[in-house]
C-alpha positions as CSV (number, residue, x, y, z in Angstrom):
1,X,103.7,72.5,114.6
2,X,101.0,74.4,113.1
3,X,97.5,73.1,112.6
4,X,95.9,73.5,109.2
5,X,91.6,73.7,109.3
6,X,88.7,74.9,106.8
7,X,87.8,78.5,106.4
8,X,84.0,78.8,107.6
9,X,81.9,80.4,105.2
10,X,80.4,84.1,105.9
11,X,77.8,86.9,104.8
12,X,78.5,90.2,103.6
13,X,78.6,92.6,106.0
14,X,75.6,94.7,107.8
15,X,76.4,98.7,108.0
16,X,75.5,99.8,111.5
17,X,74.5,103.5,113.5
18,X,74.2,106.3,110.1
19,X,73.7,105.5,106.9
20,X,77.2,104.7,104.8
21,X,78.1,107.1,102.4
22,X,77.4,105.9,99.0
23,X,80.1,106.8,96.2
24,X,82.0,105.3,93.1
25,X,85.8,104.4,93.2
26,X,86.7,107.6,90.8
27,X,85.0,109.6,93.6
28,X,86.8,107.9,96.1
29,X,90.8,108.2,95.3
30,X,89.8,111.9,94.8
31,X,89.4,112.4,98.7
32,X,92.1,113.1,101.4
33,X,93.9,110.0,102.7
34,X,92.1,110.5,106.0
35,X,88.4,111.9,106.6
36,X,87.5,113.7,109.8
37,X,90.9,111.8,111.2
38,X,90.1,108.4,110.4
39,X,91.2,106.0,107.1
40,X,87.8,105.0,105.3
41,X,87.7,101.9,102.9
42,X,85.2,101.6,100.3
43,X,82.9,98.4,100.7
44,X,79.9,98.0,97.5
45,X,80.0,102.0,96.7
46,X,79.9,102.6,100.6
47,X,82.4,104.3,102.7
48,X,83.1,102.2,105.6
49,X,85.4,104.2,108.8
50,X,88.6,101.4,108.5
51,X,89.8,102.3,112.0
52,X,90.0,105.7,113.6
53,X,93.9,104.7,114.2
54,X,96.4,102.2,115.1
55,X,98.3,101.5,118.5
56,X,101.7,101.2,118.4
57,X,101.8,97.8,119.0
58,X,99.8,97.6,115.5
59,X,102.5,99.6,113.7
60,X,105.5,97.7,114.9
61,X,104.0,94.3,113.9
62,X,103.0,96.2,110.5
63,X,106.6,97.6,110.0
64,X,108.5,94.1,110.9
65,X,106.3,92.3,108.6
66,X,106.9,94.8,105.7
67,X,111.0,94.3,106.8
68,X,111.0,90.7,106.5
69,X,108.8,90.5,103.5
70,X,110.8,93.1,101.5
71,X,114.0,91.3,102.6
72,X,112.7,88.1,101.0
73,X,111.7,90.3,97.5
74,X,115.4,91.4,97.5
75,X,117.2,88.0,98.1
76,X,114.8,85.7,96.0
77,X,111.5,87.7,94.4
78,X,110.8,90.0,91.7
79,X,107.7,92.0,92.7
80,X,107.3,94.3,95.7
81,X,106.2,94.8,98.9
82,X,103.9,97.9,100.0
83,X,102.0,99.3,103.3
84,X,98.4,100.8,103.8
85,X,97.4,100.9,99.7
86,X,94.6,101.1,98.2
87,X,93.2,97.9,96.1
88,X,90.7,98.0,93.9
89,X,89.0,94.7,94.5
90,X,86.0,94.9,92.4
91,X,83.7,97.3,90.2
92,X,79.7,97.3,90.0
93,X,79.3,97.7,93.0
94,X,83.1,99.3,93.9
95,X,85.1,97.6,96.3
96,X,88.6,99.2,97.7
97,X,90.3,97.4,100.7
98,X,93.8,98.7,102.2
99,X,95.9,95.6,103.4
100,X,98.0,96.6,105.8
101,X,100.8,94.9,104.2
102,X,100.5,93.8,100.6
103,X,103.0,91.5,98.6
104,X,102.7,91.9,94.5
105,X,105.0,88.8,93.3
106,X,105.3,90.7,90.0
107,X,106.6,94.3,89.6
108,X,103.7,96.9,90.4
109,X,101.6,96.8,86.7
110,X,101.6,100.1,86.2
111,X,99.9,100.4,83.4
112,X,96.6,98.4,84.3
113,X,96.6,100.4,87.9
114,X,93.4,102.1,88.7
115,X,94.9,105.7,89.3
116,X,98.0,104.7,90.5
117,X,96.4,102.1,92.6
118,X,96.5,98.1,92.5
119,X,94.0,97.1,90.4
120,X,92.9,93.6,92.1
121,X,93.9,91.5,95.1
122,X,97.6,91.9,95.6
123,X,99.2,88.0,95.8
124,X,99.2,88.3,99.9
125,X,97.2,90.4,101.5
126,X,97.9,90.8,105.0
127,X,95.4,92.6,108.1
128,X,96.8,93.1,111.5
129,X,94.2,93.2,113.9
130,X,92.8,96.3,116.3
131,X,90.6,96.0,118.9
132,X,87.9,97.6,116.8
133,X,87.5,94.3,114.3
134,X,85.0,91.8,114.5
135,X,85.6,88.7,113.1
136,X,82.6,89.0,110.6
137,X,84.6,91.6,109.3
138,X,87.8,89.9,108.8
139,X,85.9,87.1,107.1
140,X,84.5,89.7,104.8
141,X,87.5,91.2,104.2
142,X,89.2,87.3,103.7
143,X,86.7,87.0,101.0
144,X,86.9,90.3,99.0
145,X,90.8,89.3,98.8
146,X,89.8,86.0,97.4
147,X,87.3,87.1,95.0
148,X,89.9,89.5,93.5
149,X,92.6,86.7,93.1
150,X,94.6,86.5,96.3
151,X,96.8,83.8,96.6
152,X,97.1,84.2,100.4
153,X,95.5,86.2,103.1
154,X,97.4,86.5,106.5
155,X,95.4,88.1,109.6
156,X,97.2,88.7,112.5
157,X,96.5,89.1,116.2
158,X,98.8,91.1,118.1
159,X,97.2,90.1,121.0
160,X,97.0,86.4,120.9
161,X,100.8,86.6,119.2
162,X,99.8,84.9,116.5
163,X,99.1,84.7,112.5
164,X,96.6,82.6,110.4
165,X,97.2,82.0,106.8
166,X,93.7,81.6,104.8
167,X,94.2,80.0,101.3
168,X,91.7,80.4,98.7
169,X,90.7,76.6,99.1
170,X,89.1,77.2,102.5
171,X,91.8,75.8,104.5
172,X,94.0,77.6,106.8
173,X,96.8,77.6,108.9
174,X,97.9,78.8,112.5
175,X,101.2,79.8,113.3
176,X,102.0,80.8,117.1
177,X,105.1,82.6,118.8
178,X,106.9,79.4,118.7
179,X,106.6,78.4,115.0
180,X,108.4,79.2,111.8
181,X,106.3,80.5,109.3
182,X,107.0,79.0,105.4
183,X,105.1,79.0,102.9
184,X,107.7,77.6,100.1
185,X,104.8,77.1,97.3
186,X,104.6,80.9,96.5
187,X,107.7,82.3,99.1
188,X,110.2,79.9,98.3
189,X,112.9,80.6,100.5
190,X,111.4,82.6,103.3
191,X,111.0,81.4,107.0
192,X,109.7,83.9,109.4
193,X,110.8,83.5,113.0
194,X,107.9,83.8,114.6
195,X,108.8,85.4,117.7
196,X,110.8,87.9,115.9
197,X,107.3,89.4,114.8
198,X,106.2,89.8,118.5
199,X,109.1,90.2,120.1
200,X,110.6,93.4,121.7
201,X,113.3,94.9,121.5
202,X,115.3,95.3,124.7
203,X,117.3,98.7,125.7
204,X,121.6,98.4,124.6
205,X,123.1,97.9,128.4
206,X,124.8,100.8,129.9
207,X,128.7,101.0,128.8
């Protein structure tokens, strides 16, 4: 079963080799979706390199989780389910982080978006890990989410096969291959095979 522990606390993050590029978050959704070939994020009026792309490992993980999740919205939910968008976390300094999953449990609010993006922390917010993270990172990242109302924060690790649900009380839990993810208190209903996430898929046999 999983184990459930307390969130460590973190600083904010340090900006390392040339100076960030400082902007606002009007300046920001006015740029291309990628710069120089990479996806930027905007962290305190600074634009931070996200990742300069993913592996395909990263995208399949990214793409099941998406499936299952919008499965669930159909059957039992009302919001929706999106990929790579843009979240305006917070304003004075400007914040913007791009979950690479995000689950609204309302319909999209359209009318309080921040130029057609989310306005705030979308209910779940969940990261897939690269190589390229550090953890300080994903613990900055954690607590943007939670700042801006996140109800629940998943980061996942490819490599280790397995997710860890942060909750905005500090505590978290660890699911691995061989677990069942629930979470009935906001996903009533949904139970995620876990080795379905990390699983491949094997070739049809010859007829």
């Amino acid at each position: 079963m999983p184990a459930t522990s307390a969130k460590k606390t973190h600083d904010r993050p340090r900006m390392g080799g040339e100076a960030p590029r400082v902007m606002t978050a009007e300046k920001y959704v006015t740029l291309p979706d990628r710069q120089n070939g990479v996806s930027c994020e905007l962290v305190q009026d600074a634009l931070v390199v996200r990742d300069p792309g993913v592996s395909w490992t990263h995208s399949s993980v990214q793409g099941k989780l998406y499936r299952y999740l919008d499965e669930w919205m159909e059957k039992f939910g009302h919001g929706e389910v999106g990929v790579d968008v843009d979240c305006l976390l917070s304003e004075a300094p400007d914040t913007i982080r791009i979950p690479d999953v995000a689950v609204l449990l309302q319909p999209f609010d359209k009318k309080n978006a921040f130029h057609g993006r989310v306005r705030g922390a979308p209910d779940i917010a969940i990261e897939v890990l690269s190589p390229s993270n550090r953890p300080q990172e994903m613990r900055d990242k954690t607590s943007d989410y939670f700042n801006a109302g996140a109800l629940r924060v998943w980061i996942v690790d490819p490599e280790t096969r397995t997710i860890v649900m942060h909750r905005p009380d500090g505590t978290n839990t660890r699911f691995s291959s061989a677990d069942r993810l629930e979470d009935p208190e906001i996903l009533p209903g949904f139970a995620l095979e876990m080795r379905k996430v990390f699983g491949v898929y094997h070739a049809r046999p010859t007829l």
